[in-house]
C-alpha positions in Angstrom: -8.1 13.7 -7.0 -6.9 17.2 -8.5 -10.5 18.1 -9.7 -12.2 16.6 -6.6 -14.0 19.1 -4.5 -16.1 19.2 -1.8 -19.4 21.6 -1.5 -19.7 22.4 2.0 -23.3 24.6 3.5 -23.4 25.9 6.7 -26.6 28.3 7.9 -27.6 28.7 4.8 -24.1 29.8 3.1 -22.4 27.0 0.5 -19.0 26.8 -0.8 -17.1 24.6 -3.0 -13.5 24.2 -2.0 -10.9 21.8 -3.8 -9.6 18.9 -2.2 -5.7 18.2 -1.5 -3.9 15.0 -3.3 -3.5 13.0 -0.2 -4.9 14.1 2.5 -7.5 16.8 3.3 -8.0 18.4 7.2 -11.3 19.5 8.1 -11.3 21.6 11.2 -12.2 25.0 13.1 -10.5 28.5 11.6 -7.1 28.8 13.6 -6.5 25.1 14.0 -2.9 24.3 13.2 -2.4 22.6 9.6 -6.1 22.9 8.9 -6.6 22.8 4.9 -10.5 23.7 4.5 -12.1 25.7 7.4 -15.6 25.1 9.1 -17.3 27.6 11.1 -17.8 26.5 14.6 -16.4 23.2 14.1 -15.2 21.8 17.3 -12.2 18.9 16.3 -10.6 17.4 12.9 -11.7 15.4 9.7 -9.4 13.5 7.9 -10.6 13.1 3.8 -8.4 10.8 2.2 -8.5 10.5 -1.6 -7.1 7.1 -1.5 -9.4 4.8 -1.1 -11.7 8.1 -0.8 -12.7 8.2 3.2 -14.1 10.4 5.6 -12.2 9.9 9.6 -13.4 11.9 12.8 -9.8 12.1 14.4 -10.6 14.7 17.6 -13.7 16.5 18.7 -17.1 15.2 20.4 -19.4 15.8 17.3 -20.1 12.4 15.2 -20.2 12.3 11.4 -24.1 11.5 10.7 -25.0 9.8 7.4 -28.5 9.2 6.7 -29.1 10.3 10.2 -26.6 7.5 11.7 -23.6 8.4 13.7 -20.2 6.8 12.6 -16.8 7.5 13.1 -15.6 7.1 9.3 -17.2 6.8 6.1 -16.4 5.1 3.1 -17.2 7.8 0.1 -18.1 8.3 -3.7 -19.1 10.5 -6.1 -22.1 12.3 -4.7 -22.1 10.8 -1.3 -23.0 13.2 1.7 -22.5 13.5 5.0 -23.0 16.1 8.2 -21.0 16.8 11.0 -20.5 20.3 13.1 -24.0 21.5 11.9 -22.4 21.5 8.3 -23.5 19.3 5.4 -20.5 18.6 3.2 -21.3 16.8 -0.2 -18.2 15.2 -2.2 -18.0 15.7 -6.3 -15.6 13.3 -8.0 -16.5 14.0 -11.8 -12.7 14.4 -12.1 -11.6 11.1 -11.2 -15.3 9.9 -12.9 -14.0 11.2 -16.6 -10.8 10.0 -16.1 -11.8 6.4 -15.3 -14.2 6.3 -18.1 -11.0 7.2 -20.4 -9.4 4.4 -19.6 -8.4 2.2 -22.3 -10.4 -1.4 -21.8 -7.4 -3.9 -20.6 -6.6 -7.0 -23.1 -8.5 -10.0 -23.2 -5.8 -11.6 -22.0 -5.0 -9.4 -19.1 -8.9 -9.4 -18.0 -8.6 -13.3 -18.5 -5.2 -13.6 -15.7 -6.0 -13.9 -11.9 -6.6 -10.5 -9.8 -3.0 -9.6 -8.7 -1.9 -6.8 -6.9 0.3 -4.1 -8.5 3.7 -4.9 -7.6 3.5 -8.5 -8.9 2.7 -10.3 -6.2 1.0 -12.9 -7.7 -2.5 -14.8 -7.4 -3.3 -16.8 -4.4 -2.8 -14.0 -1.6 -5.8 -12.6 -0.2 -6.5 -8.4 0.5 -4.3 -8.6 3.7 -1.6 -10.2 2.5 -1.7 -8.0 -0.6 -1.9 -5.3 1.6 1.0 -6.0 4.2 3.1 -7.3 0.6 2.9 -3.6 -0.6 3.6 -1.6 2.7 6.9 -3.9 2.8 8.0 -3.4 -0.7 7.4 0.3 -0.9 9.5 0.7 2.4 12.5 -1.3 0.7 12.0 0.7 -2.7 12.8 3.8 -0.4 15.3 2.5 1.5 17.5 1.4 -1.4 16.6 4.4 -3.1 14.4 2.8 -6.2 11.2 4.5 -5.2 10.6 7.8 -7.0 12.5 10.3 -4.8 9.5 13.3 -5.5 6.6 11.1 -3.9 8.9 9.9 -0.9 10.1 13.2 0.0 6.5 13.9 0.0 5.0 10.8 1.8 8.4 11.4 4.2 6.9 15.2 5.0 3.4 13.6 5.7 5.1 11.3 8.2 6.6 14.6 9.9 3.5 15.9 9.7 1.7 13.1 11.6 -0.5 13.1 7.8 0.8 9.6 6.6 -1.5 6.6 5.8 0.6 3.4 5.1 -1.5 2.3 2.2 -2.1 5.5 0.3 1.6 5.6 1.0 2.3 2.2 -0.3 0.0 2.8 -3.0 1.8 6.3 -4.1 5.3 4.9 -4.1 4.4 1.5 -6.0 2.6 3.3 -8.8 5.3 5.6 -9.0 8.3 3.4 -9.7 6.7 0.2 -10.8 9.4 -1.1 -12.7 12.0 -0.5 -9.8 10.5 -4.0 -7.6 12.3 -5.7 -10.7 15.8 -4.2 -9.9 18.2 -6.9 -8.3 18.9 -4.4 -5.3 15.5 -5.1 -4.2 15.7 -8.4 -3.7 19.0 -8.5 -1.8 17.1 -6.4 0.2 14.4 -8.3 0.5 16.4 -11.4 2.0 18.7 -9.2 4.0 14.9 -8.5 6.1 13.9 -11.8 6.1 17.7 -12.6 7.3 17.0 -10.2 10.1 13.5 -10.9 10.9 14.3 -14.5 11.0 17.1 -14.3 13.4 15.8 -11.3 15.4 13.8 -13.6 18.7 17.8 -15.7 18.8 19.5 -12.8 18.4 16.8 -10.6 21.8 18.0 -14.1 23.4 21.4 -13.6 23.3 21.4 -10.0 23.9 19.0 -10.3 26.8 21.4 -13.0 28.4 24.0 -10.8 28.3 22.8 -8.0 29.4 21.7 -9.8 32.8 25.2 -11.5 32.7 27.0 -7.6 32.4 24.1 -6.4 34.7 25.0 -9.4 37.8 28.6 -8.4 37.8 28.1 -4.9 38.0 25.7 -5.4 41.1 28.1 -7.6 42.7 31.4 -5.3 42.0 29.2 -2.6 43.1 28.6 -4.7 46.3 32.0 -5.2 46.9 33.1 -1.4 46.3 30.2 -0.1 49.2 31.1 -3.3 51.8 34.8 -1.7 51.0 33.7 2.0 51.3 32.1 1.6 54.7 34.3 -0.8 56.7 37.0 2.1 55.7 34.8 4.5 57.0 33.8 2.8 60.7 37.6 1.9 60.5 38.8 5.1 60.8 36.0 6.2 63.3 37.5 3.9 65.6 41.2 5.0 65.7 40.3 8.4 65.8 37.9 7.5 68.8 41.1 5.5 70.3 43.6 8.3 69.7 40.5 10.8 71.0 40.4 8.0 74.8 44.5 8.0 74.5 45.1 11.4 74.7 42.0 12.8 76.7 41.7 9.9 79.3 44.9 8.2 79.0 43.2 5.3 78.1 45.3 2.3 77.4 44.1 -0.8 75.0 47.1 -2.4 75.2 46.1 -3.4 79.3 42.7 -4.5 77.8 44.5 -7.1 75.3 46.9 -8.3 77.9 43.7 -9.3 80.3 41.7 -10.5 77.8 45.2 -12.2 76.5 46.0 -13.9 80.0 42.3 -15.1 80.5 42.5 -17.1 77.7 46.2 -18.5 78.2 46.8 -21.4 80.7 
Protein backbone atom coordinates (compact mmCIF):
# COMPACT_ATOMS: atom_id res chain seq x y z
CA UNK A 1 0.00 0.00 0.00
CA UNK A 2 2.96 2.46 -0.68
CA UNK A 3 0.98 4.47 -3.38
CA UNK A 4 -2.30 4.28 -1.48
CA UNK A 5 -3.62 7.53 -0.25
CA UNK A 6 -6.37 8.88 1.20
CA UNK A 7 -8.19 12.40 0.00
CA UNK A 8 -9.57 13.76 3.08
CA UNK A 9 -12.14 17.39 2.80
CA UNK A 10 -13.06 19.19 5.69
CA UNK A 11 -15.15 22.78 5.40
CA UNK A 12 -14.49 23.00 2.15
CA UNK A 13 -10.51 22.40 2.25
CA UNK A 14 -9.22 18.77 0.61
CA UNK A 15 -5.93 17.07 0.99
CA UNK A 16 -4.42 14.04 -0.13
CA UNK A 17 -2.13 12.39 2.39
CA UNK A 18 -0.27 8.94 1.89
CA UNK A 19 -1.14 6.06 3.79
CA UNK A 20 1.49 4.04 6.11
CA UNK A 21 2.27 0.11 5.21
CA UNK A 22 0.44 -1.33 8.13
CA UNK A 23 -1.36 0.67 9.88
CA UNK A 24 -2.58 4.21 9.51
CA UNK A 25 -4.05 6.52 12.77
CA UNK A 26 -6.62 8.88 12.20
CA UNK A 27 -7.03 11.27 14.99
CA UNK A 28 -7.16 15.08 16.46
CA UNK A 29 -3.74 17.35 15.97
CA UNK A 30 -1.70 16.58 19.34
CA UNK A 31 -2.94 13.12 19.81
CA UNK A 32 -0.04 10.87 20.68
CA UNK A 33 1.18 8.58 17.65
CA UNK A 34 -1.34 10.13 15.40
CA UNK A 35 -0.08 9.60 11.55
CA UNK A 36 -2.68 11.78 9.51
CA UNK A 37 -4.34 14.71 11.39
CA UNK A 38 -8.19 15.80 11.30
CA UNK A 39 -9.34 19.10 12.40
CA UNK A 40 -11.66 18.79 15.24
CA UNK A 41 -11.72 15.17 15.31
CA UNK A 42 -12.73 14.02 18.68
CA UNK A 43 -11.01 10.04 19.05
CA UNK A 44 -8.95 7.51 16.75
CA UNK A 45 -9.29 5.59 13.30
CA UNK A 46 -7.55 2.68 12.68
CA UNK A 47 -6.88 2.17 8.49
CA UNK A 48 -5.38 -1.05 7.89
CA UNK A 49 -3.97 -1.93 4.49
CA UNK A 50 -4.30 -5.57 5.06
CA UNK A 51 -7.35 -6.60 4.35
CA UNK A 52 -7.88 -2.74 3.65
CA UNK A 53 -10.34 -1.57 6.73
CA UNK A 54 -11.57 1.35 8.41
CA UNK A 55 -11.93 0.81 12.74
CA UNK A 56 -13.45 3.57 15.17
CA UNK A 57 -11.17 2.59 18.24
CA UNK A 58 -12.14 5.81 20.80
CA UNK A 59 -14.27 8.85 20.47
CA UNK A 60 -18.28 9.24 20.37
CA UNK A 61 -18.56 10.20 16.62
CA UNK A 62 -19.64 6.97 14.26
CA UNK A 63 -18.18 6.37 10.76
CA UNK A 64 -21.34 7.01 8.41
CA UNK A 65 -21.38 5.28 5.03
CA UNK A 66 -24.12 5.99 2.81
CA UNK A 67 -25.61 7.80 5.67
CA UNK A 68 -25.47 4.55 8.05
CA UNK A 69 -23.49 4.45 11.19
CA UNK A 70 -21.00 1.53 11.65
CA UNK A 71 -18.15 0.93 13.76
CA UNK A 72 -15.76 -0.51 10.90
CA UNK A 73 -15.81 -0.69 7.25
CA UNK A 74 -14.59 -3.04 4.94
CA UNK A 75 -12.82 -0.68 1.96
CA UNK A 76 -11.75 -0.54 -1.77
CA UNK A 77 -10.63 1.45 -4.32
CA UNK A 78 -12.84 4.53 -4.32
CA UNK A 79 -14.95 3.70 -1.39
CA UNK A 80 -15.93 6.70 0.89
CA UNK A 81 -16.76 7.33 4.14
CA UNK A 82 -17.49 10.33 6.82
CA UNK A 83 -16.72 10.63 10.24
CA UNK A 84 -15.77 14.01 12.54
CA UNK A 85 -17.66 16.23 9.87
CA UNK A 86 -14.79 15.01 7.42
CA UNK A 87 -15.36 13.02 4.25
CA UNK A 88 -12.32 10.85 3.56
CA UNK A 89 -12.23 9.02 0.16
CA UNK A 90 -9.57 6.01 -0.26
CA UNK A 91 -7.48 5.72 -3.80
CA UNK A 92 -5.79 2.30 -4.34
CA UNK A 93 -4.65 2.71 -8.13
CA UNK A 94 -1.31 1.57 -6.67
CA UNK A 95 -2.19 -1.69 -5.44
CA UNK A 96 -4.96 -1.65 -8.65
CA UNK A 97 -1.76 -1.55 -11.39
CA UNK A 98 0.10 -3.80 -9.49
CA UNK A 99 -2.52 -6.58 -9.36
CA UNK A 100 -3.30 -6.15 -12.95
CA UNK A 101 0.63 -6.96 -13.53
CA UNK A 102 0.40 -10.00 -12.15
CA UNK A 103 1.44 -12.85 -14.22
CA UNK A 104 -1.89 -15.19 -14.83
CA UNK A 105 -1.07 -18.49 -12.45
CA UNK A 106 -0.61 -22.00 -14.43
CA UNK A 107 -3.33 -24.04 -15.47
CA UNK A 108 -2.33 -26.32 -13.23
CA UNK A 109 -2.07 -24.17 -10.17
CA UNK A 110 -5.66 -22.48 -11.03
CA UNK A 111 -6.78 -26.17 -11.38
CA UNK A 112 -5.42 -27.33 -7.42
CA UNK A 113 -7.78 -26.67 -4.44
CA UNK A 114 -7.76 -23.04 -2.71
CA UNK A 115 -4.93 -23.46 -0.01
CA UNK A 116 -3.66 -20.97 2.11
CA UNK A 117 -0.08 -19.68 1.86
CA UNK A 118 1.88 -21.59 4.11
CA UNK A 119 0.84 -24.95 2.81
CA UNK A 120 -1.71 -25.85 4.76
CA UNK A 121 -3.51 -27.81 2.50
CA UNK A 122 -7.27 -28.12 1.17
CA UNK A 123 -9.98 -29.16 3.40
CA UNK A 124 -9.68 -26.39 6.23
CA UNK A 125 -12.02 -23.69 6.14
CA UNK A 126 -11.20 -19.51 6.59
CA UNK A 127 -10.89 -20.03 10.48
CA UNK A 128 -8.83 -22.72 10.59
CA UNK A 129 -6.69 -21.15 7.78
CA UNK A 130 -6.61 -18.28 9.80
CA UNK A 131 -5.69 -19.68 13.36
CA UNK A 132 -3.04 -22.15 11.06
CA UNK A 133 -1.18 -18.96 10.02
CA UNK A 134 -1.17 -16.86 13.34
CA UNK A 135 0.46 -20.23 14.91
CA UNK A 136 3.08 -20.78 12.25
CA UNK A 137 4.19 -17.19 11.92
CA UNK A 138 4.68 -17.17 15.83
CA UNK A 139 6.90 -20.38 15.66
CA UNK A 140 8.79 -18.90 12.48
CA UNK A 141 9.83 -16.05 14.96
CA UNK A 142 10.44 -17.89 17.78
CA UNK A 143 13.00 -20.22 16.14
CA UNK A 144 14.28 -17.37 14.28
CA UNK A 145 13.11 -18.52 10.44
CA UNK A 146 10.85 -15.57 10.03
CA UNK A 147 12.48 -12.56 8.24
CA UNK A 148 14.12 -10.65 11.14
CA UNK A 149 13.29 -6.96 9.27
CA UNK A 150 9.32 -7.59 9.27
CA UNK A 151 9.47 -9.12 12.97
CA UNK A 152 11.43 -6.38 14.42
CA UNK A 153 8.80 -4.34 12.80
CA UNK A 154 5.52 -6.29 13.66
CA UNK A 155 7.53 -6.69 17.34
CA UNK A 156 7.55 -2.49 17.51
CA UNK A 157 3.74 -2.54 16.47
CA UNK A 158 3.06 -4.88 19.41
CA UNK A 159 4.92 -2.17 21.74
CA UNK A 160 3.13 0.20 20.24
CA UNK A 161 -0.30 -1.36 20.93
CA UNK A 162 -0.49 -1.10 16.57
CA UNK A 163 -0.35 -5.02 16.00
CA UNK A 164 -3.11 -6.97 14.13
CA UNK A 165 -2.52 -10.82 14.32
CA UNK A 166 -3.35 -11.42 10.74
CA UNK A 167 -1.76 -8.62 8.86
CA UNK A 168 1.00 -9.85 11.23
CA UNK A 169 0.64 -13.34 10.27
CA UNK A 170 0.22 -12.36 6.80
CA UNK A 171 3.57 -10.13 6.80
CA UNK A 172 5.86 -12.74 8.32
CA UNK A 173 4.48 -15.81 6.14
CA UNK A 174 5.02 -13.91 2.84
CA UNK A 175 8.18 -12.88 3.93
CA UNK A 176 9.95 -16.17 4.62
CA UNK A 177 7.85 -18.67 2.79
CA UNK A 178 10.24 -21.14 2.36
CA UNK A 179 11.30 -21.15 6.11
CA UNK A 180 7.82 -23.38 7.24
CA UNK A 181 9.78 -26.13 5.20
CA UNK A 182 12.92 -25.96 7.57
CA UNK A 183 13.05 -29.14 10.00
CA UNK A 184 13.38 -26.61 13.09
CA UNK A 185 9.86 -25.76 12.46
CA UNK A 186 8.42 -28.75 12.91
CA UNK A 187 10.26 -29.79 16.09
CA UNK A 188 8.75 -26.91 17.13
CA UNK A 189 5.66 -27.48 16.04
CA UNK A 190 5.34 -30.80 18.15
CA UNK A 191 7.21 -29.40 21.11
CA UNK A 192 3.63 -26.93 21.25
CA UNK A 193 1.40 -29.61 20.72
CA UNK A 194 3.58 -31.61 23.50
CA UNK A 195 2.89 -28.72 25.75
CA UNK A 196 -0.54 -27.85 24.82
CA UNK A 197 -1.51 -31.38 25.20
CA UNK A 198 -0.14 -31.89 28.64
CA UNK A 199 -0.86 -28.39 29.90
CA UNK A 200 -4.81 -29.15 31.81
CA UNK A 201 -2.46 -32.54 33.66
CA UNK A 202 0.34 -30.64 34.18
CA UNK A 203 -2.42 -27.13 36.06
CA UNK A 204 -3.56 -30.44 37.87
CA UNK A 205 -0.67 -31.34 39.38
CA UNK A 206 0.61 -27.99 40.08
CA UNK A 207 -2.66 -26.89 41.47
CA UNK A 208 -2.51 -29.96 43.94
CA UNK A 209 0.52 -29.05 45.12
CA UNK A 210 0.23 -25.77 45.66
CA UNK A 211 -2.83 -26.42 48.08
CA UNK A 212 -0.72 -29.41 49.53
CA UNK A 213 2.49 -26.56 50.22
CA UNK A 214 -0.32 -24.04 51.02
CA UNK A 215 -2.08 -26.55 54.05
CA UNK A 216 1.22 -27.10 55.71
CA UNK A 217 2.12 -23.66 55.77
CA UNK A 218 -1.29 -22.66 57.52
CA UNK A 219 -1.01 -25.37 59.89
CA UNK A 220 2.97 -24.63 60.90
CA UNK A 221 1.78 -21.19 60.95
CA UNK A 222 -0.97 -22.35 63.45
CA UNK A 223 1.38 -24.01 65.48
CA UNK A 224 4.10 -21.10 65.56
CA UNK A 225 1.08 -18.31 66.94
CA UNK A 226 -0.62 -21.12 69.52
CA UNK A 227 3.38 -21.22 70.57
CA UNK A 228 3.89 -17.48 70.43
CA UNK A 229 0.99 -16.64 72.77
CA UNK A 230 0.92 -19.29 75.42
CA UNK A 231 4.64 -17.92 75.87
CA UNK A 232 3.31 -14.64 76.12
CA UNK A 233 0.26 -15.22 78.88
CA UNK A 234 3.08 -17.51 80.35
CA UNK A 235 5.19 -15.05 81.30
CA UNK A 236 2.39 -12.57 82.27
CA UNK A 237 1.61 -14.90 84.96
CA UNK A 238 4.98 -15.28 86.77
CA UNK A 239 5.65 -11.78 86.54
CA UNK A 240 2.06 -11.18 88.15
CA UNK A 241 3.24 -14.01 90.87
CA UNK A 242 6.62 -12.53 91.56
CA UNK A 243 4.64 -8.90 91.42
CA UNK A 244 1.77 -10.75 94.56
CA UNK A 245 5.18 -12.37 96.20
CA UNK A 246 7.00 -9.56 96.79
CA UNK A 247 4.30 -6.74 97.19
CA UNK A 248 1.70 -8.82 99.25
CA UNK A 249 3.69 -11.70 100.40
CA UNK A 250 1.45 -13.80 98.76
CA UNK A 251 2.22 -17.40 98.92
CA UNK A 252 0.94 -20.13 96.15
CA UNK A 253 2.60 -22.70 97.68
CA UNK A 254 -0.30 -22.60 100.82
CA UNK A 255 -2.86 -22.55 97.85
CA UNK A 256 -1.45 -25.98 96.36
CA UNK A 257 -1.12 -27.63 99.74
CA UNK A 258 -5.12 -26.83 100.44
CA UNK A 259 -6.15 -27.55 97.24
CA UNK A 260 -3.57 -30.69 97.64
CA UNK A 261 -5.14 -32.00 101.04
CA UNK A 262 -8.77 -31.60 99.72
CA UNK A 263 -8.23 -33.94 97.28
CA UNK A 264 -6.07 -36.56 99.35
CA UNK A 265 -7.88 -38.98 101.74
Amino acid sequence: MNEATLTIQTSGNAQSVPLRPGLTRIGAEGARGIHVVVPGAEGELHLWDNPHKVVRVSGVAPITVGGQTVEEFALDHGARFEWCGAHFELDLAGDVLEELATPAPAPAAAAAPAASQTGSGPGLDPIEIQAFERVAAGILVDVGLADKAVAKRWQAAVIAQEWDADAAARAILQASRAATSDPKFLARATRLELDLLMASLQRGVKGTSRKVRGAAKNSTAFFVANVVALSVYSAIIFALLIIARVSYEWDLNGIIDGMVDAVTP
